[in-house]
N, C-alpha and C positions, 0 to 999 in steps of 0.2 A: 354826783354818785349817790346812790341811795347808803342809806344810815346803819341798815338794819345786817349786813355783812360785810367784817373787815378788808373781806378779801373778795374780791367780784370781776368780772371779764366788762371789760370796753367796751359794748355792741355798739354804742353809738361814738365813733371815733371825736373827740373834740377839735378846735384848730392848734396841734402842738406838733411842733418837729418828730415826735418819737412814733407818735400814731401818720405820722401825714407820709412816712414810710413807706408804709401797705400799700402807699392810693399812688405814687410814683409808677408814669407811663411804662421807663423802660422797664421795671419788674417782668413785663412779659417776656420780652427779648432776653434771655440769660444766655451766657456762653455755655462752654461744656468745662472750661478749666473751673476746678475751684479754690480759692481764694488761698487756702492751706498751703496748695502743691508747688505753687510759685518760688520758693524756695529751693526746692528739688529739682523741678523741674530746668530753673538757671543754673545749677549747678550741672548737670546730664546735658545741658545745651552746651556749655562753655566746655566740658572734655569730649562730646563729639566735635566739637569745632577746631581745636587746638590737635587734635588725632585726625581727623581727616586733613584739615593746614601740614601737617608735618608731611603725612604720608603725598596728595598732592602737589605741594611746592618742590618736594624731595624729587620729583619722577619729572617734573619740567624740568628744573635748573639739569639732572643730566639728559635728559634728552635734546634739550638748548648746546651743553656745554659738551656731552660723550656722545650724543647720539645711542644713547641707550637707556633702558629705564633706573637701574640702579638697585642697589640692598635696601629693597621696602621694608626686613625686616627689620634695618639701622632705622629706617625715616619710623615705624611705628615704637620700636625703642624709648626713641628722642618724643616723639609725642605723647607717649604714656608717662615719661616720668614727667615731662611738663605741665601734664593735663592733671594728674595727680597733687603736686605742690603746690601749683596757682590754685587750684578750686580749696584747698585744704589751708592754705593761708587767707583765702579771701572770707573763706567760710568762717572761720577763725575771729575772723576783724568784722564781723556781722554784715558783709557787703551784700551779704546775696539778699538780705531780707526786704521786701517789697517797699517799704518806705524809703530804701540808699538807693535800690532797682531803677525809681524813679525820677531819681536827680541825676541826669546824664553829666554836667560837667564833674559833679562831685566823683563818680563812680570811674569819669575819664582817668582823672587823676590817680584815681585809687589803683585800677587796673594798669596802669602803664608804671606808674611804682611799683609793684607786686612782678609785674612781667619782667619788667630790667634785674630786678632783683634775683629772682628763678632762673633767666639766664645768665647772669655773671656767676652763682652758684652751682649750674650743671656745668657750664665752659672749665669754672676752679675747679670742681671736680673729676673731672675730663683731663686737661692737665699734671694735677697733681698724680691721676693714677697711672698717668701716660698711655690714656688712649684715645686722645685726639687725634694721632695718625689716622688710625682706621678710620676716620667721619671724615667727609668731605666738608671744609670752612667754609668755602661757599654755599653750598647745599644749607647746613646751619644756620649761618648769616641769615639767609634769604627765606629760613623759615623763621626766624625769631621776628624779622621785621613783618614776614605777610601775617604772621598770628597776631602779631599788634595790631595793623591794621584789619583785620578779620574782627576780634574782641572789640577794638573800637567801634566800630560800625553795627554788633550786635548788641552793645551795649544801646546804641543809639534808638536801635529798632524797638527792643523792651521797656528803652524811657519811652517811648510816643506809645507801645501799647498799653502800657501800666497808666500815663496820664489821662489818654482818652477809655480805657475799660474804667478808672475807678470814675470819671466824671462821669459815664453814661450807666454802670450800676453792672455791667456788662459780665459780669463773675457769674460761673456756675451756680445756681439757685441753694443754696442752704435754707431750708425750713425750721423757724425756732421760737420759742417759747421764750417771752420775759416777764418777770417776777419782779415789784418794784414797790416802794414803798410810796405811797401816796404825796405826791407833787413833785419825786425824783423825774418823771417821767417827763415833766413841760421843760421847755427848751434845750432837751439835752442832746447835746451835740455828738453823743459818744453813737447814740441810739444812729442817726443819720451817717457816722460812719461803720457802722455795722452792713446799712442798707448798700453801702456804696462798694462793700467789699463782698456783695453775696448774699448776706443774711436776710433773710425776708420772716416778717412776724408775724409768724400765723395766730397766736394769742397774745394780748398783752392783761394781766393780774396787776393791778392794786392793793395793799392794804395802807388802811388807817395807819396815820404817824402815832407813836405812841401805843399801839395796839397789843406788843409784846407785852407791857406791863399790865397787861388786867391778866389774870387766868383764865379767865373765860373766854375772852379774844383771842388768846395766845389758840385755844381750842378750837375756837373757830376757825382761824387762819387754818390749824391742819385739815382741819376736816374736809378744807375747802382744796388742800392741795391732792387729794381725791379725784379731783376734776382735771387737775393739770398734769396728773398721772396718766389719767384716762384719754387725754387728748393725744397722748405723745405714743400711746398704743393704737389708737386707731388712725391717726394720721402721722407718717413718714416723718419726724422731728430728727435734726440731726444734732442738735442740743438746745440746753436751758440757759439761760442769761440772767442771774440775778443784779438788781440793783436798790440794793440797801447800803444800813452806814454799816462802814467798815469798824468803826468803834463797837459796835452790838456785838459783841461775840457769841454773846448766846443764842442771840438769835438768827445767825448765820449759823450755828454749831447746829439747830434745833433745823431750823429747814433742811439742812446737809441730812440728819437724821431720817426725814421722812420721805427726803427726794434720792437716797441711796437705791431703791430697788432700780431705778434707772438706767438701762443698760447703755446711757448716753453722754458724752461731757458734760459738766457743770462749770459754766465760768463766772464769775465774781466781778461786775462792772466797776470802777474804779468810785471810787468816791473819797472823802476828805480825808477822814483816820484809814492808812493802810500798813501805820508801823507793825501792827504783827504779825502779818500777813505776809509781808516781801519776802518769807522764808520761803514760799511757794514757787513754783514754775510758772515765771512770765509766758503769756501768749499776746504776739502783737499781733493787732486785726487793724492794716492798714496805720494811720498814726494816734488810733487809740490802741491800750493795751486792756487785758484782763489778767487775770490770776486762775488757775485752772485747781481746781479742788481736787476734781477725780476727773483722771484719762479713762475711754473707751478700753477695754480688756485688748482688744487685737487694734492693731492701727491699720492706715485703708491698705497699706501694703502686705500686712501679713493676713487680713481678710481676702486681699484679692489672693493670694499662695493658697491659701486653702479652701477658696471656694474654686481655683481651677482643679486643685487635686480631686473635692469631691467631684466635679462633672466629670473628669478625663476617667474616674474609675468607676464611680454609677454608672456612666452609660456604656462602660464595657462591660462590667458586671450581668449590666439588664440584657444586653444583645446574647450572651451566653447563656444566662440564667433563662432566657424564654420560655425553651421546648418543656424542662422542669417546671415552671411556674403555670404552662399550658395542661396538664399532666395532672397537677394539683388541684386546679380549678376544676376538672373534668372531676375528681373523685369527688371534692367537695359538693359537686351539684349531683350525683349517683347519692350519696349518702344524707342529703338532705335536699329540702325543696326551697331553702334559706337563701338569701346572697351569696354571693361568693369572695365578697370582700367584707369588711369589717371595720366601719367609721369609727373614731368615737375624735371627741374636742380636747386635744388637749395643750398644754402652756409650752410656749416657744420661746423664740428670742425676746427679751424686753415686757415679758408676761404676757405676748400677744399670743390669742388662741389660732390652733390650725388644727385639721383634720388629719390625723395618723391613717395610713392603710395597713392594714393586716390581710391576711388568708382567715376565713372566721374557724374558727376553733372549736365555738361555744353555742349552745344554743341558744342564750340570750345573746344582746347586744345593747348592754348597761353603755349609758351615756347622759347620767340624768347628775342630781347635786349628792346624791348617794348610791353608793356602789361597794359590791365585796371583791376584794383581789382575785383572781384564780390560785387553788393550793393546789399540794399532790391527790390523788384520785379524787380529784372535781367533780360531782355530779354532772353537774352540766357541761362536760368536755366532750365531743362529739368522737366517736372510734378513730377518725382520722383526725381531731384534732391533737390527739396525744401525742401523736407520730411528729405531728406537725411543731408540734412545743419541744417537744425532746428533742429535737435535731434541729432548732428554730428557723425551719425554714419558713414559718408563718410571717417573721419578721421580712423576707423578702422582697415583698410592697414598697418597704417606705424605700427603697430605690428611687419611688417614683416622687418622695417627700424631698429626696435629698436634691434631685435633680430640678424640682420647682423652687428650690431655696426654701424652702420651709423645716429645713432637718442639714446635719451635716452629716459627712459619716462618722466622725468621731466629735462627740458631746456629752453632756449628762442627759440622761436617758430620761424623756420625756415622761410626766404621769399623767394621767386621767384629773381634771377639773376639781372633782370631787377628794380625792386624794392631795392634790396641789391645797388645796384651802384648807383641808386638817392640818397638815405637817406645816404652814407656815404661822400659825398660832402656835403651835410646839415649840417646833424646832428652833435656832438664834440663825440668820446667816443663808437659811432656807432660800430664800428670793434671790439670792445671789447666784445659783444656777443656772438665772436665767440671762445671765448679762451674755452667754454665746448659746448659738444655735445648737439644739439638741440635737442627737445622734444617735445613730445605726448601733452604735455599743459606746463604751465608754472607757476611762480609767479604772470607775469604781467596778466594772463590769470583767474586765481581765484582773482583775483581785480577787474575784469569788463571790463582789455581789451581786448576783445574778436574779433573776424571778423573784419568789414573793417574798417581801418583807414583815417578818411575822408581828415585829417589835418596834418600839421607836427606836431604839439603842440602834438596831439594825441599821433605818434607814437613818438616823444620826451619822452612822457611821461610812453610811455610802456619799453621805450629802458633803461631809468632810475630806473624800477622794475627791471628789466633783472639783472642790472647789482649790484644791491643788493642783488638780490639769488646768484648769482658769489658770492658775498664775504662774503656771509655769511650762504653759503651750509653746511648742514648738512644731515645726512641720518633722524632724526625726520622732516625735514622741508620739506624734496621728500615725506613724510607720508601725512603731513599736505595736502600741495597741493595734492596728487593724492586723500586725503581722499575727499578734498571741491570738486574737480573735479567732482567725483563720485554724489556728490550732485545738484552740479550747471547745468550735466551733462542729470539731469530730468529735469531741466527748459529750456525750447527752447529759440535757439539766436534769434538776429533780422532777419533772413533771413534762 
């Protein structure tokens, strides 16, 4: 490694387990599961299978024994409260997590104790309230025994896919960045099972051992995490991986500092000193584990909740809104000889840029590193762009933002480049905006901050709404505001 920077990119990989990752055949071949959902996913397997087992075995035994089908709502009864307690005691006992997943005899045991257990419990129950008459003992009997055999047998299936997916690397592809202190990286075993659960490393960073201790290096290193910022914005990273000594607190504290605008997890790769650290929330990846610093703002299931909300009503939205937005286009091109749409670059998810559409307004089209807001009686606001501001239906466009994924409808509202790089010198917390996709309107936007921010105070004060719906997003609370939108929506702004 060259001398002259503490902290530098691997271009030419050496022969170490951590770099020899990247250059693994199967990386090409990835499934579609990834590595994470395995968890969830055995748990949602085992109560479809113990709920279709009840319902099933319930409707042979009386078609064998009555000749008829029987009370399927008794057989799904029996199978919801079993499919309930087993998955919630197993979950409990850490069974589902991918490294027990894999030890079929282990998990055999586990699951037929757990199951015996669950039905001597509902049976005592059953009893005690006396309503065992109503359930047919056979019908029960002969579901308790087929779901054992049932679990058993998919128990069997998941050890043979979990052995052979982690030995072939065969996990849905995670793209990640690791950060490591200079000779952490040669023969580390942790790095190999990163590779084997999914993660694939698109960069790997060095620094100098020792480097924290100069002041100058220490400055060096940040300047250089500049680069590692910039790689995770223009290529798809789904997290960072550090590997330093867990004794450095400062200097794990100091990177966490400057890798916070990251709207990505940060996990903490194991190493010697981790006494003060074990207060954190364990993540196992396979049979290494990490320490997770800071979690993603939305997790992949409350992302996927609100990204089908934004399509299902974007694109009802847009299918109605047409014949108007046809209508509008038509005056704007009569009243000028201009576009009829309105580009300009501005900061998205994870400070990544994208293009905003508007209805243009104005008769410039500022998009440069300096720019003036629009205020009330604007010179340069075109006769119909007034109309168009005051009633915002210029904002009607970014329909088409929200529905390429580059916008949600409900976010903190997107600035202009040039605005985004003043206020994050200002402002404390500014860059935290951006950890979710901006949006069609906002929280701070059904409070009354709306259009132009004359002051910092102002936008201080909207940036501190913003970052309240951040942390206390819900799908009711994207209702709330689209519902006030809708309202506030008939009252015209100042301009």
């Amino acid at each position: 490694m060259r001398e002259s920077s503490p902290l530098q990119f691997l271009s030419s990989p050496p022969a170490s387990a951590s770099l020899r990752v990247a250059q693994l055949p199967q990386n090409k071949a990835r499934g579609v599961l990834p590595f994470y959902l395995i968890e969830a996913a055995a748990i949602c397997s085992d109560a479809v299978l113990i709920l279709t087992t009840s319902v099933l075995s319930g409707i042979v035994y009386y078609l064998i024994v009555f000749d008829r089908v029987g009370p399927i709502e008794t057989f799904l009864g029996i199978g919801f409260l079993s499919s309930v307690n087993f998955t919630a005691i197993l979950a409990a006992r850490a069974a589902y997590r991918p490294q027990n997943l894999a030890k079929f005899w282990k998990e055999a045991r586990e699951t037929t104790a757990v199951w015996l257990f669950v039905c001597f419990v509902l049976l005592a129950a059953a009893f005690s309230l006396k309503i065992s008459e109503t359930y047919s003992r056979g019908a029960t009997l002969t579901f308790f025994v087929v779901g054992l055999a049932t679990i058993t047998v998919s128990r069997w299936v998941i050890a043979r896919f979990l052995v052979h997916a982690l030995a072939v690397g065969a996990f849905a592809e995670q793209k990640a960045i690791i950060l490591a202190e200079e000779g952490q990286l040669t023969g580390s075993s942790v790095v190999d099972e990163l590779n084997r659960c999914g993660y694939t490393l698109v960069r790997a960073f060095e620094f100098a051992r020792n480097s924290a201790s100069s002041t100058t290096a220490t400055s060096l290193i940040f300047k250089s995490i500049n680069e590692i910022i910039e790689v995770t914005r223009k290529t798809k990273i789904e997290c960072v991986f550090l590997l330093v000594p867990w004794d450095d607190r400062r200097l794990i504290e100091a990177l966490m500092t400057q890798l916070r605008v990251l709207s990505i997890p940060i996990y903490l790769l194991p190493d010697r000193s981790v006494a003060h650290f074990l207060g954190k929330r364990n993540v196992n990846i396979g049979n290494a584990w990490t320490v997770e610093l800071k979690r993603a703002p939305l997790t992949a299931t409350e992302l996927a909740c609100k990204r089908a909300l934004d399509l299902l009503i974007a694109s009802a939205a847009l299918i109605m809104l047409t014949p108007l937005m046809v209508l509008v286009a038509a005056w704007i091109k009569i009243e000028t000889r201009g576009p009829v749409f309105f580009m300009q670059r501005r900061s998205g998810f994870n400070g990544r840029t994208f293009r905003i559409y508007k209805f243009r307004t104005m008769s410039v089209a500022e998009d440069g590193p300096v720019m003036r807001q629009a205020t009330q009686n604007d010179s340069r606001l075109l006769r119909c762009g007034r109309l168009l501001r005051r009633t915002n239906i210029d904002e009607l466009p970014q329909l088409l933002n929200v529905i390429t994924g580059d916008m949600s409808l409900v976010g903190p509202r997107p600035h202009p480049l040039a605005l985004n790089s003043e206020y994050e010198n200002i402002i404390g917390n500014y860059a935290f905006r951006h950890h979710v996709k901006p949006g069609l309107t906002g929280w701070a936007q059904v409070n009354g901050l709306r259009g132009e921010t004359q002051t910092v105070d102002l936008m201080a004060k909207r940036v501190e709404f913003d970052l309240w719906y951040i942390n206390n997003w819900s799908l009711w609370l994207d209702f709330r505001i689209l519902l006030r939108t809708l309202f506030l929506g008939l009252q015209p702004t100042a301009y």
